[in-house]
C-alpha positions as CSV (number, residue, x, y, z in Angstrom):
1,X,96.3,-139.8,-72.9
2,X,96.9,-135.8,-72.6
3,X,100.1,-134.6,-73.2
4,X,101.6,-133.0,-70.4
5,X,101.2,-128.9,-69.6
6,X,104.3,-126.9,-71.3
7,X,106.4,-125.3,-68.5
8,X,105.6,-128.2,-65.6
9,X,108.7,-129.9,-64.4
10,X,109.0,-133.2,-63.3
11,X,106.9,-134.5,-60.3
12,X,108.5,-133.3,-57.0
13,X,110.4,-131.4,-58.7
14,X,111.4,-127.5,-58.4
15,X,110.1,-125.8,-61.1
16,X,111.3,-122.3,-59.9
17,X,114.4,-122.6,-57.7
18,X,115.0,-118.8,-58.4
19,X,112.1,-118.0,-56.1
20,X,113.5,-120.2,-52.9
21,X,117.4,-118.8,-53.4
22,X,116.0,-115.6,-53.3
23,X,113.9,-116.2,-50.3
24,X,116.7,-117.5,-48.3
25,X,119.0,-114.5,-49.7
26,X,116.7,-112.1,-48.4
27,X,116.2,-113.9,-44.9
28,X,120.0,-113.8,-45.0
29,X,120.6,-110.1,-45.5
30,X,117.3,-109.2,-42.9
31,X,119.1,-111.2,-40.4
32,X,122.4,-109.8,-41.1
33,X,121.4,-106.6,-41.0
34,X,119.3,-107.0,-37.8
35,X,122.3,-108.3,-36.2
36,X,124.5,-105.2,-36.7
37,X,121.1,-103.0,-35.9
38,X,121.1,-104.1,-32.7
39,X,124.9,-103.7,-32.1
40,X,124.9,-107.6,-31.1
41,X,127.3,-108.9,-33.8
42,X,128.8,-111.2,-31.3
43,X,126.7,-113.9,-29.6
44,X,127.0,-113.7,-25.3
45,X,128.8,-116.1,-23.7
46,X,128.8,-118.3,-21.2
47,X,130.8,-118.1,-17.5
48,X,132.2,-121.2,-18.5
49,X,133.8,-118.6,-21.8
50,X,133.1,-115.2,-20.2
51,X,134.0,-115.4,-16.9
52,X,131.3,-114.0,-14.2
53,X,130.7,-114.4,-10.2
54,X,130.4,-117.4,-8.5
55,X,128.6,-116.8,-5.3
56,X,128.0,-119.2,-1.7
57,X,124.9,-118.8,0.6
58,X,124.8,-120.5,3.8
59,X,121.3,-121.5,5.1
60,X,120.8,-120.5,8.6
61,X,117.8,-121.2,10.8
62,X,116.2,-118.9,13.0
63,X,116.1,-119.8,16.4
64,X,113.9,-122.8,17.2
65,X,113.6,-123.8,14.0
66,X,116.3,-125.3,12.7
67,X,114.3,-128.0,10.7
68,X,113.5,-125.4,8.3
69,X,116.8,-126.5,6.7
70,X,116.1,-129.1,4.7
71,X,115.7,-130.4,0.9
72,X,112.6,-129.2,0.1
73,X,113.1,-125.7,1.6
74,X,116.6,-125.5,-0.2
75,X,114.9,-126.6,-3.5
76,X,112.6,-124.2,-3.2
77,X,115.1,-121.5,-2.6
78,X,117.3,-122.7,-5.6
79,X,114.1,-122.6,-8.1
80,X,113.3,-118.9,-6.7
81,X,116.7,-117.5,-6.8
82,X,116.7,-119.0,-10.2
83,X,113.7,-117.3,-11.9
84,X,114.9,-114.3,-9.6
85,X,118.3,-114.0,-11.8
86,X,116.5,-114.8,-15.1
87,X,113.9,-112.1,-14.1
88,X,116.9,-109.6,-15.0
89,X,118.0,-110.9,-18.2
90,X,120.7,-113.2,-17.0
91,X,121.1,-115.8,-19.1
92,X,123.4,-119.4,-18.3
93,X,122.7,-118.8,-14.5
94,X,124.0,-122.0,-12.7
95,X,122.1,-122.6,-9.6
96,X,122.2,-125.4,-7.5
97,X,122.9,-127.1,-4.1
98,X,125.9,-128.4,-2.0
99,X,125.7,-130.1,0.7
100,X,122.7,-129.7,3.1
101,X,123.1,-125.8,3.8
102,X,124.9,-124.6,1.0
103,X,123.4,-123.2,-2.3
104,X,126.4,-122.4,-5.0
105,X,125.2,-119.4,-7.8
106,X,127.4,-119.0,-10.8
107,X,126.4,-115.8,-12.6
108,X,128.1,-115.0,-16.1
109,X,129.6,-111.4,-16.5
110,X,127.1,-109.5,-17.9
111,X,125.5,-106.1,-18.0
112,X,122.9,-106.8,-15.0
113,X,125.7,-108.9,-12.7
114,X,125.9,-106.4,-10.2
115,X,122.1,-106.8,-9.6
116,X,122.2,-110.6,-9.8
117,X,124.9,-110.2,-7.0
118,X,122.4,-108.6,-4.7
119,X,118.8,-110.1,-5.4
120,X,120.2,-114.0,-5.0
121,X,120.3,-114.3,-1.4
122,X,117.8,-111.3,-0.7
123,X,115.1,-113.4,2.0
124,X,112.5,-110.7,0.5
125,X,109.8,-111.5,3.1
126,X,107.2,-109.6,2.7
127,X,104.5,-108.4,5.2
128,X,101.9,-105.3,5.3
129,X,101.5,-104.5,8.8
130,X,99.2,-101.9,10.5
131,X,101.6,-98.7,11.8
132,X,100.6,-98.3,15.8
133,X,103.0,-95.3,16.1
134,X,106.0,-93.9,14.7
135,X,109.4,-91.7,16.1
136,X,112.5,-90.3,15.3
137,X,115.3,-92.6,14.6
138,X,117.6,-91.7,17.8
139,X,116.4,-93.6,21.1
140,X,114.5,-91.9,23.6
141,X,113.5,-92.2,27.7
142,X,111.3,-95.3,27.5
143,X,107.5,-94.2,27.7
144,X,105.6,-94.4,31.1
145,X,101.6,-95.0,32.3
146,X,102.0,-91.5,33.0
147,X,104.3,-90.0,30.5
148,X,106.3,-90.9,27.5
149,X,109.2,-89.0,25.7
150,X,110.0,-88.6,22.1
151,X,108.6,-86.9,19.2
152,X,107.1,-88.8,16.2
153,X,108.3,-88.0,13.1
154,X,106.1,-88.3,9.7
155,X,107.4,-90.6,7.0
156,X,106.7,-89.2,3.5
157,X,105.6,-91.6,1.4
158,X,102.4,-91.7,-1.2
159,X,99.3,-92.0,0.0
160,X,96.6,-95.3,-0.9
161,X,94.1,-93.3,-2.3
162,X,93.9,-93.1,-5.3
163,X,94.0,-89.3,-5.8
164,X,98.0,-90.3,-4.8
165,X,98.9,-87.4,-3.0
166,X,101.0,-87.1,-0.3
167,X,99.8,-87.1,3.3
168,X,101.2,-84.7,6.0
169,X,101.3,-86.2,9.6
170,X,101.1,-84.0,12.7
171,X,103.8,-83.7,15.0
172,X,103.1,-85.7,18.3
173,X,104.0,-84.7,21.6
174,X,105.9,-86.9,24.1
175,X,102.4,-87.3,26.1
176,X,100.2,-87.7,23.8
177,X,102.7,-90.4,22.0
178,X,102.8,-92.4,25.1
179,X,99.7,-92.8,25.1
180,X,98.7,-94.2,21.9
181,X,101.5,-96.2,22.3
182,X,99.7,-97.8,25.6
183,X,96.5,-97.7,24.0
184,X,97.4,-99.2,20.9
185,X,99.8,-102.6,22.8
186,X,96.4,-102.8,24.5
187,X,93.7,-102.8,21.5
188,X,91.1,-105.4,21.3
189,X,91.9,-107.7,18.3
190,X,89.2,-108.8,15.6
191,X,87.6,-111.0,17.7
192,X,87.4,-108.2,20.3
193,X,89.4,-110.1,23.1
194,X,92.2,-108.0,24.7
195,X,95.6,-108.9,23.7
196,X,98.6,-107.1,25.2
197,X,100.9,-107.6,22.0
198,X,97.7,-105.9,20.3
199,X,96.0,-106.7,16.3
200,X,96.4,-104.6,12.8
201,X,92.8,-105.3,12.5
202,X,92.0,-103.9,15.7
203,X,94.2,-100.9,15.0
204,X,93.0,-98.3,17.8
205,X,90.4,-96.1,18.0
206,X,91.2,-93.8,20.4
207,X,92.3,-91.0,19.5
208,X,95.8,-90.1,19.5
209,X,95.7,-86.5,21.4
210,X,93.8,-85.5,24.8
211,X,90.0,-85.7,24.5
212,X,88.3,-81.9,24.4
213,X,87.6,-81.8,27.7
214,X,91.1,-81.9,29.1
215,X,90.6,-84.7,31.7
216,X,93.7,-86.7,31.8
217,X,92.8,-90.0,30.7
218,X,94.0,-93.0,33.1
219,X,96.0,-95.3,30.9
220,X,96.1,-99.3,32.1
221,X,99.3,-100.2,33.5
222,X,101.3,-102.3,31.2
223,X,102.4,-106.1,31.7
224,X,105.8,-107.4,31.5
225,X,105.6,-107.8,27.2
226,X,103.9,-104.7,26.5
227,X,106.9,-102.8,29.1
228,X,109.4,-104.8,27.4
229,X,108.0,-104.0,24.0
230,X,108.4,-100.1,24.8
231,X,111.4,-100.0,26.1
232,X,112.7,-101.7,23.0
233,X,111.1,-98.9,20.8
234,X,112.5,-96.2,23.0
235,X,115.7,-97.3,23.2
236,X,115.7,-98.6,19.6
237,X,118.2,-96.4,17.4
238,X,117.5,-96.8,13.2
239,X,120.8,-94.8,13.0
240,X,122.6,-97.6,13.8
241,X,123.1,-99.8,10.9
242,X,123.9,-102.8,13.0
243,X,120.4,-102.5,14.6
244,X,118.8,-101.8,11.7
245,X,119.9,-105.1,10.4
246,X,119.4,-107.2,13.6
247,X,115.6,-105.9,14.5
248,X,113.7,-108.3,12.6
249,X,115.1,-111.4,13.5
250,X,113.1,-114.0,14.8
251,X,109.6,-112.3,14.8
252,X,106.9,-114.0,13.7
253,X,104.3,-112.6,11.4
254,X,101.9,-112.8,14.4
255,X,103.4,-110.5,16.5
256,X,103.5,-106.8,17.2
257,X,107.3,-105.8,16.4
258,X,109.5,-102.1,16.0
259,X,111.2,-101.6,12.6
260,X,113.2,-98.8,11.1
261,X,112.2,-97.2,7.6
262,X,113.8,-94.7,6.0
263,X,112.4,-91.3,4.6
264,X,115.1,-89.8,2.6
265,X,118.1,-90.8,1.9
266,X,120.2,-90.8,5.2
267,X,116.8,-89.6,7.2
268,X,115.1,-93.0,9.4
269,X,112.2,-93.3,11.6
270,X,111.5,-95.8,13.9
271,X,107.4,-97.8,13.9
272,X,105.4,-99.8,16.4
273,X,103.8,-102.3,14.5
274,X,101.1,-104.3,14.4
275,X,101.0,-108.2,13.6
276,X,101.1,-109.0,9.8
277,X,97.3,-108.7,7.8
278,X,98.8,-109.1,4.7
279,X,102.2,-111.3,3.6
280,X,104.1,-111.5,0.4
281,X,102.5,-114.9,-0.8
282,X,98.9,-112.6,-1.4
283,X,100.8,-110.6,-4.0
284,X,100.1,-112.2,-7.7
285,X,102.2,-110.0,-9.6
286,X,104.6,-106.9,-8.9
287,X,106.5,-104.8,-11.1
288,X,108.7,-101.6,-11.1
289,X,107.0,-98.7,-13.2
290,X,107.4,-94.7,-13.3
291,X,104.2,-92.6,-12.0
292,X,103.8,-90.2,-15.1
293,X,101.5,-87.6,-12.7
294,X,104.1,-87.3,-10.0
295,X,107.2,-88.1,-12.0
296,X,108.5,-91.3,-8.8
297,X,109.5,-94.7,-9.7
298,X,106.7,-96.8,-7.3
299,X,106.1,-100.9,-7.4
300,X,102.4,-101.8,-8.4
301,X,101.2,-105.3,-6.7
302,X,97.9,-106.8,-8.1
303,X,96.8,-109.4,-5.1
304,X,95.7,-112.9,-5.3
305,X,91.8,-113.6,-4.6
306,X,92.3,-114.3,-1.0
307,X,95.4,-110.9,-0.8
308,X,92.4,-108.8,-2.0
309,X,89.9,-109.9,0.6
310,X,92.4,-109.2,3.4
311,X,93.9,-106.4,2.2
312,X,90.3,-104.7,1.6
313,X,89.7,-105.9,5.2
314,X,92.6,-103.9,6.5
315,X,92.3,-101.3,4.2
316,X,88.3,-101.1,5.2
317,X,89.6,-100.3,9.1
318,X,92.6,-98.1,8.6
319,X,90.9,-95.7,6.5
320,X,88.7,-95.1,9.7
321,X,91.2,-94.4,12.2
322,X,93.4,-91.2,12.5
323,X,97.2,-90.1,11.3
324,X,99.5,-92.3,12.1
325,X,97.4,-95.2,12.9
326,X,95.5,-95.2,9.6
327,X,98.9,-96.4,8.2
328,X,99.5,-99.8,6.8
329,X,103.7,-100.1,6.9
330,X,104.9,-102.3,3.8
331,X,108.0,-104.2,5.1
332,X,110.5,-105.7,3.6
333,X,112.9,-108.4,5.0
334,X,112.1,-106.2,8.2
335,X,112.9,-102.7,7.1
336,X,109.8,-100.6,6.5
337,X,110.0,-99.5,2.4
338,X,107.2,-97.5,2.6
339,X,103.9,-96.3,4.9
340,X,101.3,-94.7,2.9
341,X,98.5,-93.9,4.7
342,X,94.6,-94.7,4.1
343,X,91.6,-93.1,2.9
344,X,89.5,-95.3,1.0
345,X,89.0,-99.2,1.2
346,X,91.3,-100.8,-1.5
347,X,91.2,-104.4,-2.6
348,X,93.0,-105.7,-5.9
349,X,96.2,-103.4,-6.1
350,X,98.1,-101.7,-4.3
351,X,101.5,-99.7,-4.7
352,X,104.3,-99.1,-2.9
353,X,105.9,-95.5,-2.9
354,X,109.2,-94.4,-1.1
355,X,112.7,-93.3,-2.5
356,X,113.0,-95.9,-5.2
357,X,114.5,-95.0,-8.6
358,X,114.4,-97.1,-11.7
359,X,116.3,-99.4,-10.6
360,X,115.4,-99.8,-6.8
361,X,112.0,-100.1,-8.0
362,X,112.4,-102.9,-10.7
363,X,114.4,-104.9,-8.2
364,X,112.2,-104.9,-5.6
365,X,108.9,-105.7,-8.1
366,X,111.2,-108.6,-9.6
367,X,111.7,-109.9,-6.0
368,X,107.9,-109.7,-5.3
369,X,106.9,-111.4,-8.2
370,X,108.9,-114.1,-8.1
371,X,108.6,-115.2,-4.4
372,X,110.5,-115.0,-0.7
373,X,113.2,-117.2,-0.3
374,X,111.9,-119.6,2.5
375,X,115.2,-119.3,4.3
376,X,117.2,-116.7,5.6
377,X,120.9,-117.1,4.0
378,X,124.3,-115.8,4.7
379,X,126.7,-114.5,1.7
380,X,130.0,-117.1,2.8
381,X,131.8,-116.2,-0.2
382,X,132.0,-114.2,-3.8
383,X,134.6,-115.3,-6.0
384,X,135.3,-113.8,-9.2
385,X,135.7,-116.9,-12.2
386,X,138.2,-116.2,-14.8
387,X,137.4,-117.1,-18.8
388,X,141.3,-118.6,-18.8
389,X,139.9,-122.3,-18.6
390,X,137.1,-121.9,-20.2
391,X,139.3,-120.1,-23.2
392,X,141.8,-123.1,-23.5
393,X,138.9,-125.5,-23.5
394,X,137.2,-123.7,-26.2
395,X,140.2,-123.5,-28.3
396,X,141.0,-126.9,-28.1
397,X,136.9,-127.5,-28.9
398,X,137.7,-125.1,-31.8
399,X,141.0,-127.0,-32.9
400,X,138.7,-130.7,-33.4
401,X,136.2,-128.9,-35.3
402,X,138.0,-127.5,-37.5
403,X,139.7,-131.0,-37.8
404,X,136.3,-132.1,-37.9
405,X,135.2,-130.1,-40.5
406,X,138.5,-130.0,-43.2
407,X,138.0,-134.0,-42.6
408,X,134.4,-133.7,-43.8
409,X,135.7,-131.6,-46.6
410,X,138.4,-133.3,-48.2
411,X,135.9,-136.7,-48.1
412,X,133.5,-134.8,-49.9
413,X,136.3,-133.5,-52.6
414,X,137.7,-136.7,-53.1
415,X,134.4,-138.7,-53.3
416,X,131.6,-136.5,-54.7
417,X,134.1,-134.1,-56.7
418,X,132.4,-131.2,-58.3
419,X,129.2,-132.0,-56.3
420,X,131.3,-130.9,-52.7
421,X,131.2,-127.4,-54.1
422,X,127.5,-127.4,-53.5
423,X,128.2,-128.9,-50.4
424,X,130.5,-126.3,-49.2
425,X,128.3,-123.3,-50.2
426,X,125.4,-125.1,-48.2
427,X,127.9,-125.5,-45.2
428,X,128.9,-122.1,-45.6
429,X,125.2,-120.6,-45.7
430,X,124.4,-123.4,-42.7
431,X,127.1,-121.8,-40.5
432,X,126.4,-118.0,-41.2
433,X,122.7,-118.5,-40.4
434,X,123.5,-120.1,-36.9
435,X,125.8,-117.5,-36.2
436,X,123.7,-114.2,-36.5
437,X,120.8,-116.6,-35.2
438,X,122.6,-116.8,-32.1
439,X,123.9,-113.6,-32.1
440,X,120.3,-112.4,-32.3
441,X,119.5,-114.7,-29.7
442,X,121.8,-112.9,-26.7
443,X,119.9,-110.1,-26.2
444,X,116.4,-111.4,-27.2
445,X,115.9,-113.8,-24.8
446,X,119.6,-114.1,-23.1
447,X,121.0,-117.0,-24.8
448,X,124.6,-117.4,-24.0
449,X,127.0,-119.3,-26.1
450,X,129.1,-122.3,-23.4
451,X,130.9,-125.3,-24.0
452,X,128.5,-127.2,-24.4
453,X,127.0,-125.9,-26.8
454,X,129.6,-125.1,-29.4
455,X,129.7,-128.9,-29.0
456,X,126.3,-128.9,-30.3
457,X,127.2,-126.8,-33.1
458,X,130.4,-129.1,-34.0
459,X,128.0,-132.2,-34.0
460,X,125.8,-130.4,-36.4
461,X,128.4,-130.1,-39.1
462,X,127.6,-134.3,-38.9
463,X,124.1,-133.8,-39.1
464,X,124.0,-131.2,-42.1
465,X,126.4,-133.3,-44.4
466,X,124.6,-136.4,-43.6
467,X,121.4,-134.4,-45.3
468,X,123.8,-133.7,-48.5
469,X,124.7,-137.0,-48.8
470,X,121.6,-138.7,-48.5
471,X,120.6,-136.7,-51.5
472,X,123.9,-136.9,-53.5
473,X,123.3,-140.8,-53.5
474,X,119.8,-140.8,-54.7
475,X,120.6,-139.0,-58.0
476,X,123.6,-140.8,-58.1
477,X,121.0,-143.6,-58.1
478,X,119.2,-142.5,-61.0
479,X,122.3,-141.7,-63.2
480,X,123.1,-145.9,-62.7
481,X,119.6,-146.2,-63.9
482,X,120.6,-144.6,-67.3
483,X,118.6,-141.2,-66.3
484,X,120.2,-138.2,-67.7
485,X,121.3,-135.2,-64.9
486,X,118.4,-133.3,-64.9
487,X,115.3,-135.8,-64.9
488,X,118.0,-137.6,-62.1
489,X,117.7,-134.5,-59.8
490,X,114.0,-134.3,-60.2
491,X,113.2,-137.8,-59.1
492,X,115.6,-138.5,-56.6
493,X,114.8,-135.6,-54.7
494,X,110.9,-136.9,-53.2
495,X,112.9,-139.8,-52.1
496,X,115.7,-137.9,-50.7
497,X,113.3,-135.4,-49.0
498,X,112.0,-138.3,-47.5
499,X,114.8,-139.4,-45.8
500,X,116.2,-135.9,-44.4
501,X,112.6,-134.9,-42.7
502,X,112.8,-138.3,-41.1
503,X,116.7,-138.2,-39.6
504,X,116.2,-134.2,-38.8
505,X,113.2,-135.1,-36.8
506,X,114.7,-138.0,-35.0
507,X,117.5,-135.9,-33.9
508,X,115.3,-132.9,-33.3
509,X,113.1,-135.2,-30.7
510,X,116.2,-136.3,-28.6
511,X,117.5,-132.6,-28.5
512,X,114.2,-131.4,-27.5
513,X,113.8,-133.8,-24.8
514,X,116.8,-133.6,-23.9
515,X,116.4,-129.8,-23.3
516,X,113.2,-130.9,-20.7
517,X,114.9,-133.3,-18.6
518,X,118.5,-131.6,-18.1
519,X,119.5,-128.0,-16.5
520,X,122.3,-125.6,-16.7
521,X,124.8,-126.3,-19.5
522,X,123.4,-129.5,-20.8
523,X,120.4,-127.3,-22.0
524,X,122.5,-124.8,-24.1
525,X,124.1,-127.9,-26.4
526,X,120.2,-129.5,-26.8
527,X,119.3,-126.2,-27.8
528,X,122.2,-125.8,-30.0
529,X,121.6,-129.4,-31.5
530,X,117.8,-128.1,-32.2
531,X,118.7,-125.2,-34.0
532,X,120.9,-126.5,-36.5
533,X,118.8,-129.2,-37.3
534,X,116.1,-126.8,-38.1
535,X,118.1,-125.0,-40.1
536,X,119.8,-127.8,-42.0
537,X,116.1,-129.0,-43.0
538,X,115.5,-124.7,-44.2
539,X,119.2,-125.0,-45.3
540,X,118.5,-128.4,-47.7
541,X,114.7,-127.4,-49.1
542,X,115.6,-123.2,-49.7
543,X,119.3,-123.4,-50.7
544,X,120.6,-127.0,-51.7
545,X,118.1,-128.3,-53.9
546,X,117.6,-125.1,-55.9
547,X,121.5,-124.7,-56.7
548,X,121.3,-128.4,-57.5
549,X,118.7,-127.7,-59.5
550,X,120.5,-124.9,-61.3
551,X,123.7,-127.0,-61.8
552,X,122.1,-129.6,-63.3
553,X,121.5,-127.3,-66.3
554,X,124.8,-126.4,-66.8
555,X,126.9,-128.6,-69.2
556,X,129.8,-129.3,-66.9
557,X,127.2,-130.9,-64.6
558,X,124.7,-132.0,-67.1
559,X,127.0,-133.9,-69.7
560,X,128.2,-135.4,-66.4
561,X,132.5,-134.6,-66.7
562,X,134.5,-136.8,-65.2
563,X,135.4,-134.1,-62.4
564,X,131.5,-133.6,-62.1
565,X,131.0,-136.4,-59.3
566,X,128.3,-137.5,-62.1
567,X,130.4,-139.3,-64.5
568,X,127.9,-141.7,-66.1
569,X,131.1,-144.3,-66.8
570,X,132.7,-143.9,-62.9
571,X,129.1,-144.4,-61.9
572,X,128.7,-147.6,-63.9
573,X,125.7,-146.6,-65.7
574,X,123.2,-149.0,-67.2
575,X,122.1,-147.9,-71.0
576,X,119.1,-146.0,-71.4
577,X,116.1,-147.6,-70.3
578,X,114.3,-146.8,-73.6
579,X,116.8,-147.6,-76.0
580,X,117.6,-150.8,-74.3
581,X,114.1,-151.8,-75.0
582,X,114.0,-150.4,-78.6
583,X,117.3,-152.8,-78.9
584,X,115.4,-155.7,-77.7
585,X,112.7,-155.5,-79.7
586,X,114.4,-155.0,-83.1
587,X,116.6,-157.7,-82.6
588,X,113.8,-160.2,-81.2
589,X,112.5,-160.1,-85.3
590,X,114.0,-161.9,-87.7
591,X,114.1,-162.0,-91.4
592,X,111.7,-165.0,-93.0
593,X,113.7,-167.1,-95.6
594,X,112.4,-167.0,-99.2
């Protein structure tokens, strides 16, 4: 039989502990120092601990429909205002229902609450209408057959094309406005069949200003929608905040509506629109970027398949008709953001240009990308939630911990002796890692510390000296066998290993699951739970066995003193296996007489 390699340890054993203690110690310091790198050196909280906003939208129903209002609309609103918040970095967001109209956010305080505050109950529906005309903001004489008043006013916003300059629009005259307002209420639609509310795909092609040769040019006499229609965009005045706010309500996407837009800050206009080509749910993907070339924050949309095939459709018949009716208006919740004009048919992207800065711009590409809220909602209430009961619960959370813990402690002194040193240090290393862990956490993907889960992290203190145990027994195990310390660390340790992989992935499984079928605060202590058992298994492998290892060398551990937790005589040790056998054999032969 070959005699075994010089140098090899033990099977299963650790035959260079130096190498995993100074793995760990590096991991230690990389995370440490990462932690006051990135100025984190706390870990967030939760509202529950922080404090934060708790806001109440009301659903309301637009006239007519007031089924709309039901679960699976308010579900759907809940799950959008939801990824909405988290779209900003908001982290422990608490959104849910109450009642049948009510939808109750709770938003921790944090650097993007203000923004939270004002995306949640945003309706951000979303349309891209054809522009039939456009005027100053103030109202005017309502336009005539024969005559119209009012002067339109260009909006300056980018162009579609892709050279992305900026378009200039001429200056109408009253006349000539009136009558491509006329014209344009009485375009033929797609299908070419007359329709007196009029088509964005049939945006008009006459031409907006007297032909050459100076004949006045009889214009149809309008019915009772298309007069209403016009008087509502002559009278219409975007100066007026309350009408700006109250002129999209209750029109459908089908019909020709007015809306106000704004130019410059302070400056509206006023549009004739056409019925909606293109609506919010075409849009794939959205997001807030800065236009290097002409140094403007702008929102870039990339359209689903069946967005790009009617957006190139529109696109295709704008870019053929004159200023301002080769427009396309992008509006927002009924406001007109922007109205870039046409040159060139367009299909898989689009981008929307106005007065947006960096943050405008982001806010409106995180509302696009995440979805309009199916109902319109009313703000009923924003309270401001204090940290003072969160505090006192957390301190008293703190208080049975610690009671927890120094319990855990003095069992481990008074039973395992010297051994609940190395218990301690792996506690200690344990606790420090899920600190700057979660630290780290915060502002990498907005974990915040709640309730909850510093229940998690008290439970775990269970779980971790359950592992040191389990291991402490087996070589106690092997000392009662009459194996000396350091072949008893050695061979206890596969067994041992065995054990803690199996009990760390059983609780591991019911916190993960239990992070998939719960929401809001339940989550963060089944994340908590996960992340301490992950690092009580690196914890055990990189730091406990090695120092164990170590210790066994010693002579305070390895002649096994009384105060060592490894006293061969407390333990009730069995005599050497070998020499018991030697024993026995020698005195199984006796002498022969003469």
């Amino acid at each position: 039989m070959a005699a075994p390699k010089k140098g090899r340890g033990p099977a299963g054993g650790q035959s260079r502990p130096g190498r995993a203690l100074a793995f760990i110690l590096i991991a230690m310091v990389a995370l440490t120092g990462g932690m006051f790198w990135s100025g984190h050196t706390t870990p967030r909280l939760g509202i529950d601990l922080a404090g934060g906003t708790s806001i109440t939208l009301k659903a309301k129903a637009e006239p007519g429909q007031e089924s709309a209002v039901n679960e699976t609309n308010m579900n759907t609103a809940v799950g959008i205002i939801e990824r909405r918040v988290n779209g900003l970095g908001v982290s422990e967001a608490e959104v849910q229902t109450q009642g049948r109209e009510n939808i109750i956010v709770n938003i921790p305080k944090g650097t993007n609450e203000k923004q939270a505050r004002e995306q949640v109950g945003t309706t951000a529906q979303l349309y891209f209408r054809p522009v039939l005309t456009v005027a100053a903001a103030a109202p005017q004489e309502a336009p005539t057959a024969a005559s119209s008043a009012g002067t339109g006013t260009p909006k300056p916003s980018a162009s579609a094309s892709t050279d992305g300059k900026k378009s200039a629009t001429p200056t109408a005259t009253a006349s000539t406005q009136g009558r491509a307002l006329s014209e344009a209420l009485k375009a033929p639609n797609a299908t070419g069949t007359p329709t007196p509310t009029g088509s964005a795909s049939g945006t008009p092609k006459a031409s907006a200003t007297p032909k050459a040769s100076g004949t006045p040019q009889a214009t149809p006499t309008p019915d009772a929608a298309t007069a209403a229609l016009q008087q509502k965009f002559a009278t219409l005045n975007c100066l007026d905040p309350k009408q700006r706010a109250a002129v999209g309500q209750g029109v459908k996407p089908s019909d020709t509506t007015v809306a106000c837009g704004e130019d410059a800050p302070g400056v509206w206009s006023k549009y004739l629109l056409g019925p909606a080509e293109v609506e919010g749910r075409d849009v794939d993907d959205a997001k807030g970027v800065l236009d290097q070339q002409r140094g403007m924050w702008i929102v870039t949309m990339d359209f689903t398949e069946a967005g790009s095939k009617k957006f190139q459709a529109i696109t295709s018949k704008l870019s053929q008709q004159a200023d301002p009716q080769n427009r396309f208006a992008i509006v927002l919740d009924g406001n007109v953001v922007s109205a870039p004009s046409v040159r060139q048919t367009l299909s898989a992207s689009a981008e929307i240009s106005g007065n947006f800065n960096q943050q405008s711009a982001q806010d409106l590409g995180n509302i696009l990308s995440y979805g309009a809220l199916p109902l319109t909602f009313d703000t009923q209430s924003v309270d401001t939630v204090t940290a003072a009961l969160g505090g006192e619960q957390l301190e008293a959370g703190l208080i049975a911990g610690a009671i927890g813990l120094a319990l855990v402690i003095i069992y481990l002194v008074v039973y395992y002796r010297g051994l609940s040193f190395i218990a301690i240090l792996s506690l200690g290393v344990s606790a420090l890692l899920t600190y700057v862990i979660m630290a780290l956490l915060g502002p990498a993907i907005g974990f915040a510390l709640n309730l909850p889960a510093v229940c998690g992290a008290i439970v775990a203190i269970g779980i971790t000296a359950d592992s040191f145990i389990v291991y402490f027994e087996r070589i106690r195990d092997e000392i009662r066998e009459g194996r000396t310390l350091r072949p008893a660390v050695e061979r206890a340790w596969p067994r041992a290993r065995r054990t803690i992989l199996v009990s760390d992935f059983v609780s591991f499984l019911a916190a993960a699951v239990l992070f998939v079928v719960t929401v809001g605060k339940v989550q963060g202590f089944a994340f908590t739970l996960g992340l301490t058992t992950l690092l009580d298994v690196v914890v055990v492998f990189l730091f406990t066995k090695p120092v164990m290892t170590l210790l066994a060398r010693t002579k305070f551990f390895g002649n096994g003193h009384k105060w060592s937790g490894l006293d061969p005589k407390r333990l009730g040790a069995k005599p050497p296996l070998r020499r018991s056998r030697r024993a026995t054999s020698a005195s199984s032969v006796e002498p022969k007489e003469a």
